[in-house]
C-alpha positions as CSV (number, residue, x, y, z in Angstrom):
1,X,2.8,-84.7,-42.1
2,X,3.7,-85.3,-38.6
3,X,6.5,-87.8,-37.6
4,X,5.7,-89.2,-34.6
5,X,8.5,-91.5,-33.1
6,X,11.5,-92.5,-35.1
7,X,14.7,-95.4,-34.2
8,X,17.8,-95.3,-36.5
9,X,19.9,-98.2,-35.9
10,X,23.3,-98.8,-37.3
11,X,24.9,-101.8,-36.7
12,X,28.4,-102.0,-38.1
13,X,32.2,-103.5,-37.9
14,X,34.8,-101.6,-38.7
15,X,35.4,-101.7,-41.9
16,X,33.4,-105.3,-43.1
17,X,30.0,-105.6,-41.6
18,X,26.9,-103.1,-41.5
19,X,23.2,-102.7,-41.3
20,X,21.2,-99.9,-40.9
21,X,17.6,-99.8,-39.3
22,X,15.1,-96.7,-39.5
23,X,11.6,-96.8,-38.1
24,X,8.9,-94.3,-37.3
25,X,5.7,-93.6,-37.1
26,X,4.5,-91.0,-39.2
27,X,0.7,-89.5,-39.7
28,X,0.1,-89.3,-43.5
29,X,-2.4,-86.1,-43.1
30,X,-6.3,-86.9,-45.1
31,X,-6.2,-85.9,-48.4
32,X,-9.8,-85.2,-48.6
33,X,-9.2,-81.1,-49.5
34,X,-6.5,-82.4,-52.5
35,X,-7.1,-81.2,-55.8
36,X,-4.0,-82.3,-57.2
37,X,-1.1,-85.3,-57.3
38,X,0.5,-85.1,-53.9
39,X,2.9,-87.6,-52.7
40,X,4.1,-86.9,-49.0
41,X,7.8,-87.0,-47.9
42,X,9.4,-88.7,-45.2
43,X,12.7,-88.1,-44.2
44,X,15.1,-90.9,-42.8
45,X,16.3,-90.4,-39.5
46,X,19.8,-91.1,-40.7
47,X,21.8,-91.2,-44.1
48,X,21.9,-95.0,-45.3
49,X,24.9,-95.5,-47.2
50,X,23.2,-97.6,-49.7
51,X,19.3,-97.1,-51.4
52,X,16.9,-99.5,-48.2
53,X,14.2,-101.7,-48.7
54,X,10.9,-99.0,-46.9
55,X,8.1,-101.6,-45.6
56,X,5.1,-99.6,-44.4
57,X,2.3,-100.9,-42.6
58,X,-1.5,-98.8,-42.0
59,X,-2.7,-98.6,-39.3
60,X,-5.8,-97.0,-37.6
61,X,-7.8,-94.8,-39.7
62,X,-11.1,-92.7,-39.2
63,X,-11.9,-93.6,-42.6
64,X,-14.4,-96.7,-43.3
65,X,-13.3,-97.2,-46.9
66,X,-10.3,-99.9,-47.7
67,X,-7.1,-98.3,-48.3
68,X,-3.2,-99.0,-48.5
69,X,-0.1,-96.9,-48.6
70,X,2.2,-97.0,-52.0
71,X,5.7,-95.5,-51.8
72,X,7.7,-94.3,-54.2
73,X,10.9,-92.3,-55.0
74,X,13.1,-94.4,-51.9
75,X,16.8,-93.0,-52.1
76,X,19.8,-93.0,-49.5
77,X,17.8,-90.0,-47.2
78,X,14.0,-90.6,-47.3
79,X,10.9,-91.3,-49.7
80,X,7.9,-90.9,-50.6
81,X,4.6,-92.1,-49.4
82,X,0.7,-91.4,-50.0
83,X,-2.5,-93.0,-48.6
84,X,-4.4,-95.1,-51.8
85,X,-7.8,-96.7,-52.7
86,X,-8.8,-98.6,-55.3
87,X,-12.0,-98.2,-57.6
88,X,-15.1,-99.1,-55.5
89,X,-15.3,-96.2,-53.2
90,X,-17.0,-93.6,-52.6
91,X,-14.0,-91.7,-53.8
92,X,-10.0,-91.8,-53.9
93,X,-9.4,-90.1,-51.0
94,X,-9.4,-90.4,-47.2
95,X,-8.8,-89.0,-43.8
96,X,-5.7,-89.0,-41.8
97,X,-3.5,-92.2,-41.2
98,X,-0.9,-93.2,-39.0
99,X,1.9,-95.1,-40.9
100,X,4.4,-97.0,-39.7
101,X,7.5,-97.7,-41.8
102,X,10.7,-99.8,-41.1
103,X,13.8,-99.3,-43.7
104,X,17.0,-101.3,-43.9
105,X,19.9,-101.7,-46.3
106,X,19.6,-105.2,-48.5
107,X,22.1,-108.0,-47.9
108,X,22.4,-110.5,-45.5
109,X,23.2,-110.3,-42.2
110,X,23.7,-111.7,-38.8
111,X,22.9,-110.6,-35.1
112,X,24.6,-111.3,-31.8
113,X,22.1,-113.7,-30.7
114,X,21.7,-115.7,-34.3
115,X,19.3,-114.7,-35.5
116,X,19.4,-113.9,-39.2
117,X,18.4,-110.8,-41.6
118,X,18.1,-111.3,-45.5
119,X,17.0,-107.9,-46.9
120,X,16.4,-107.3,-50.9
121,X,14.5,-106.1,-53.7
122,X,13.0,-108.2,-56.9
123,X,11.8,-106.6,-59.6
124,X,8.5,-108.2,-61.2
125,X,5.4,-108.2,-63.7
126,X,4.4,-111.4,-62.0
127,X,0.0,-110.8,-61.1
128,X,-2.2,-112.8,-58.8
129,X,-5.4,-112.1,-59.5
130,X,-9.3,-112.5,-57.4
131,X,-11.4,-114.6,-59.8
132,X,-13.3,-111.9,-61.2
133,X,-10.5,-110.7,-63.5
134,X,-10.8,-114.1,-65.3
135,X,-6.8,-114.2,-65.5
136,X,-4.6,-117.0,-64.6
137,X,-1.9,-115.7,-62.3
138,X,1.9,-116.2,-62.1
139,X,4.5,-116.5,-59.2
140,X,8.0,-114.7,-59.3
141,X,10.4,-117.1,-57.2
142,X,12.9,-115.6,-55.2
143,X,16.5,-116.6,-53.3
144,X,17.4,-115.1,-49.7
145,X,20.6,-115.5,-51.1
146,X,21.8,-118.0,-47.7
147,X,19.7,-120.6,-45.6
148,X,17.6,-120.0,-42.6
149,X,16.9,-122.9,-40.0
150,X,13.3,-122.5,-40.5
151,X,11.0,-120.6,-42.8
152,X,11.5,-116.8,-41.3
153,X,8.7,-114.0,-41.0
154,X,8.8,-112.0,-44.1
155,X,7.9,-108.3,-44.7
156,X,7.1,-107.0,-48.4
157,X,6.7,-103.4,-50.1
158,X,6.3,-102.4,-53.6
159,X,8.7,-99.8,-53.8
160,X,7.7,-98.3,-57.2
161,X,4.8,-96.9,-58.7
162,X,6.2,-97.2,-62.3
163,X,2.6,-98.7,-63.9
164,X,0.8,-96.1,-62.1
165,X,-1.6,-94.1,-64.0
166,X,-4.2,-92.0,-61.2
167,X,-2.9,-89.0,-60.1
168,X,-3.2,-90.3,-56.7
169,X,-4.8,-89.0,-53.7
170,X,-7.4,-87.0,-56.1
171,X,-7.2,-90.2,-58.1
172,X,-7.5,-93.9,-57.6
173,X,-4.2,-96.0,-57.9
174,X,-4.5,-97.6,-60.9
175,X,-3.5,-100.4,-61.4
176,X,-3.9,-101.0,-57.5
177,X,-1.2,-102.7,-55.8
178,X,-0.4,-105.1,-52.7
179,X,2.0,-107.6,-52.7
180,X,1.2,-111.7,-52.7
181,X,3.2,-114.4,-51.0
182,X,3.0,-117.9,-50.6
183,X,5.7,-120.9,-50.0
184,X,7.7,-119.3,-47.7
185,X,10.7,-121.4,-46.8
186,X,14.0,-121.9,-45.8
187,X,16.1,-120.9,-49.0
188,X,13.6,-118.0,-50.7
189,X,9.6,-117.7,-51.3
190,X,7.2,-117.3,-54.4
191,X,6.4,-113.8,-54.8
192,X,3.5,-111.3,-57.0
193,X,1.7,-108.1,-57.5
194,X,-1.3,-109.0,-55.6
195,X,-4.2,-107.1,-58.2
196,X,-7.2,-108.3,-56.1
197,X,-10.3,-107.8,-57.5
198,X,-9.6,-104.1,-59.2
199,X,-9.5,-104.7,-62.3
200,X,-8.5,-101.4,-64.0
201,X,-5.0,-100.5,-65.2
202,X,-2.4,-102.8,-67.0
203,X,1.3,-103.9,-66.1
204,X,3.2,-103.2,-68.7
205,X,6.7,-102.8,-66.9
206,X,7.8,-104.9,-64.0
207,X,7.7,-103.0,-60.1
208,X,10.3,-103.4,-57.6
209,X,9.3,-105.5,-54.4
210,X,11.0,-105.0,-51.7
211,X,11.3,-107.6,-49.0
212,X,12.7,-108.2,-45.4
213,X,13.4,-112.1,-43.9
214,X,14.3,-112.5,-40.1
215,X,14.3,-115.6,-38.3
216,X,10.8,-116.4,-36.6
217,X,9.7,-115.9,-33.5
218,X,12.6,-114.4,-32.3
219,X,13.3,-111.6,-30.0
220,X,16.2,-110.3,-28.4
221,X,18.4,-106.7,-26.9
222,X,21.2,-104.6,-28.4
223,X,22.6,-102.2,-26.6
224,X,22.7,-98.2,-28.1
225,X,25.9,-96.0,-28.0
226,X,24.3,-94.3,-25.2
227,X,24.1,-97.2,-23.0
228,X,20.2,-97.7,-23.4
229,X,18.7,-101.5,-24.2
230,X,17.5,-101.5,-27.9
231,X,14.9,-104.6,-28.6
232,X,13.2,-106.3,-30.9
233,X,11.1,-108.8,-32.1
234,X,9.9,-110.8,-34.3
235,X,6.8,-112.7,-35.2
236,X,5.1,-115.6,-37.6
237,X,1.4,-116.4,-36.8
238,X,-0.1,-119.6,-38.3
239,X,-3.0,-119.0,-40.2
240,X,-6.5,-118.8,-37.7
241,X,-9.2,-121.3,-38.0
242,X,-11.3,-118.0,-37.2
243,X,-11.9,-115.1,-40.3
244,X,-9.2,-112.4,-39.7
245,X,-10.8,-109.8,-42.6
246,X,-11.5,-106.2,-41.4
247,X,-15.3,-107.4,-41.0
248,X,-14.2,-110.0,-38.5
249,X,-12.5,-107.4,-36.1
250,X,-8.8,-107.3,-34.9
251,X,-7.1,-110.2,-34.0
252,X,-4.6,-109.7,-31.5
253,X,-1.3,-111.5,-30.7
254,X,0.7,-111.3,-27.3
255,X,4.6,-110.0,-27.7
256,X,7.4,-112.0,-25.8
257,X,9.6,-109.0,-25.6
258,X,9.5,-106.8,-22.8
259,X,8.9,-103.3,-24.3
260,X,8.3,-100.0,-22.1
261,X,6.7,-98.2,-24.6
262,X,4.8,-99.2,-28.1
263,X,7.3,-100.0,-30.7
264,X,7.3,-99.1,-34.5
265,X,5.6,-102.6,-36.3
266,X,4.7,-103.9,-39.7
267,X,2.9,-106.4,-40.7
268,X,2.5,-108.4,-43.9
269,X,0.8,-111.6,-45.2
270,X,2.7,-114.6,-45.4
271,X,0.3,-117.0,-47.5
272,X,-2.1,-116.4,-49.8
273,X,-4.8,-119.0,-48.7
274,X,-8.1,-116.6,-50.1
275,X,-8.3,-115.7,-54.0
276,X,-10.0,-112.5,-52.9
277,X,-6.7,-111.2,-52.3
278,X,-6.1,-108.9,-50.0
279,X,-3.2,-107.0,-47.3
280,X,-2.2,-106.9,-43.4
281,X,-2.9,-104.2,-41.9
282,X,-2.2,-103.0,-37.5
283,X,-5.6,-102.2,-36.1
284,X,-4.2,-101.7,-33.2
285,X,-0.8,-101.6,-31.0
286,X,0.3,-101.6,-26.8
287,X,3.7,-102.4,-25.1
288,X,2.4,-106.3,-24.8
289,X,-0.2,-106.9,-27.9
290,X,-0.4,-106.3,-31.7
291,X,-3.2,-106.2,-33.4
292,X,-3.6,-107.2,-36.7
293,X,-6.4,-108.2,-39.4
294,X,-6.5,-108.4,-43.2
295,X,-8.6,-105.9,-45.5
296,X,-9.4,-106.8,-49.3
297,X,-10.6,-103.7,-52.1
298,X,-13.9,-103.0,-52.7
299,X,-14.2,-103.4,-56.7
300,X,-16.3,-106.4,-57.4
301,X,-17.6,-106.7,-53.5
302,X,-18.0,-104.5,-50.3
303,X,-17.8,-107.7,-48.2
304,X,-14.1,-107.8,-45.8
305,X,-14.6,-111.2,-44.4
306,X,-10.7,-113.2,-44.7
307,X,-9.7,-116.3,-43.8
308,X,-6.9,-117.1,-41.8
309,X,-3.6,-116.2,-43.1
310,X,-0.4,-116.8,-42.1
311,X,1.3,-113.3,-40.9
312,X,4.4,-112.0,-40.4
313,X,5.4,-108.9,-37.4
314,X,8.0,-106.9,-37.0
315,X,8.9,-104.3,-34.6
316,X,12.1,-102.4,-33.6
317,X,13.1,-100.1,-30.6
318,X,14.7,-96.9,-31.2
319,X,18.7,-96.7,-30.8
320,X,22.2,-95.9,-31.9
321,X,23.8,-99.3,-32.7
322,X,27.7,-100.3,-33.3
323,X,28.7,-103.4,-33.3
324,X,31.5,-105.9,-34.8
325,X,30.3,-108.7,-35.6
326,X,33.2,-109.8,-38.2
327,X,35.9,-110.6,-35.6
328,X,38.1,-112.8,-38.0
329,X,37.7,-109.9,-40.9
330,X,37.3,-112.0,-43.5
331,X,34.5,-109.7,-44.8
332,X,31.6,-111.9,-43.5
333,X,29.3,-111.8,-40.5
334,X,30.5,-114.6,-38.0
335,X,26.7,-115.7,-37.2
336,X,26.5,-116.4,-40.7
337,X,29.6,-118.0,-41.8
């Protein structure tokens, strides 16, 4: 396993306010020679001080088959991650992947320029199924735990593997797992273990979904220990009246922040507007685009067509980050009070 770029960020008062930020890009190597269970481990660029929500995105991959990445095993100083497939392959495994992951500690939080962060886990046996199971599906609904302006872009991760069953990458995931959203709003969202249309494996124990809310369409600068300019942005792209599946190509979307060199980004779906089911993925990724388009499993179907979902984007700059943002120290952020 290669890691290719990495950004800690720790933005913190002194004593009352903190958040820390990791982000890298890491190539998960193919797993095509496995003959065994093998989970690969990425180490934090910093020690959190409390267990962080890890959203990882796919990107790019030489491999035709559909594929995700589960993690597992997330603590204080890394986790674990492995590229997965479900049934419908060829086989369970695949060649080599660049992942991108973004970790921060839960809570809620504020930055300089107002915008807002509301990071968390919820732990769940809630399903959404594609029609082919035959199974009526249930939401999970879920608090930020304060009120944003507007609905924010959202970023989700199961962070378990606690149902799992394959002996993953020689395996299949069973049951496979992406994450469902819809009703994404002001004070929380409606949230599931998106099953699409694999059917094998059973939940018999709830999974831990991590999640990450930041106000929309926002993008702004913080300024590193070492002097440098640390940005940021975030996105929330209405649903397309054009098919955004991996058979309709990659949809691109322009960034408003100025960025010198490609950022670490993640991307997840914010809707869940096509029972197929399915999970954002980057297809591809420059200083001024971000490419994004939805792939769905293989089980029941080999067809990829989507339609449009809304979909949430966010990437982070690399830097060392102190800042005081409790100046009454009265224990809460100022921008949120």
């Amino acid at each position: 396993m290669r890691r290719l770029g990495a950004i800690f960020l720790c933005l913190f008062s002194a004593p009352a306010w903190g958040l820390e930020v990791d982000s890298a890009e890491v190539a998960l190597p193919a797993t095509t020679s496995a003959t065994t269970e093998l989970w690969e481990s990425v180490t934090f660029g910093t020690i959190f001080t409390d267990v962080p929500v890890v959203i990882a995105s796919p990107g790019p991959s030489t491999g035709g088959q559909p594929f995700t990445i589960r993690v597992q095993n997330v603590t204080t100083t890394g986790f674990e991650a492995q590229i997965v497939e479900a049934q419908g392959t060829s086989g369970p495994t695949h060649y080599a992947v660049d992942m991108t992951y973004v970790a921060m500690e839960e809570g809620v939080h504020g930055l300089p320029d107002g915008s807002m962060i509301a990071v968390g886990t919820t732990s769940t046996s809630a399903e959404q199924y594609a029609p082919n199971h035959g199974l009526s599906g249930s939401w999970e609904a879920v608090s930020w735990g304060t009120t944003f302006g507007a609905a924010p872009t959202l970023l989700t991760q199961v962070q378990t593997t606690v149902n799992e069953t394959g002996a993953v990458p020689v395996d299949y995931s069973t049951p496979f797992y992406t994450v469902a959203v819809e009703n994404v709003g002001t004070t929380g969202f409606d949230v599931a273990l998106e099953r699409s249309e694999a059917t094998p494996g059973t939940t018999s124990v709830d999974e831990e979904i991590g999640w990450i809310a930041i106000t929309a369409n926002a993008d702004g600068s913080l300024t590193a220990t070492d002097g440098s300019t640390v940005l940021w942005e975030s996105l929330l792209i209405p649903p397309s009246t054009s098919p955004i599946g991996k058979d309709d190509g990659c949809t691109t979307e322009t960034l408003s922040a100025s960025f010198s060199s490609t950022a670490p980004a993640v991307v997840s779906m914010n809707s869940r507007n096509e029972s197929d089911g399915g999970w954002a993925i980057v297809c591809s990724l420059t200083t001024t685009q971000i490419g994004y388009a939805i792939d769905e499993d293989w089980y029941y179907d080999t067809e990829r067509s989507h339609v449009g979902e809304q979909i949430g984007v966010l990437l982070f700059e690399s830097g060392v980050i102190e800042l005081d943002l409790d100046a009454d120290d009265d224990g809460i952020d100022d921008t949120v009070e």
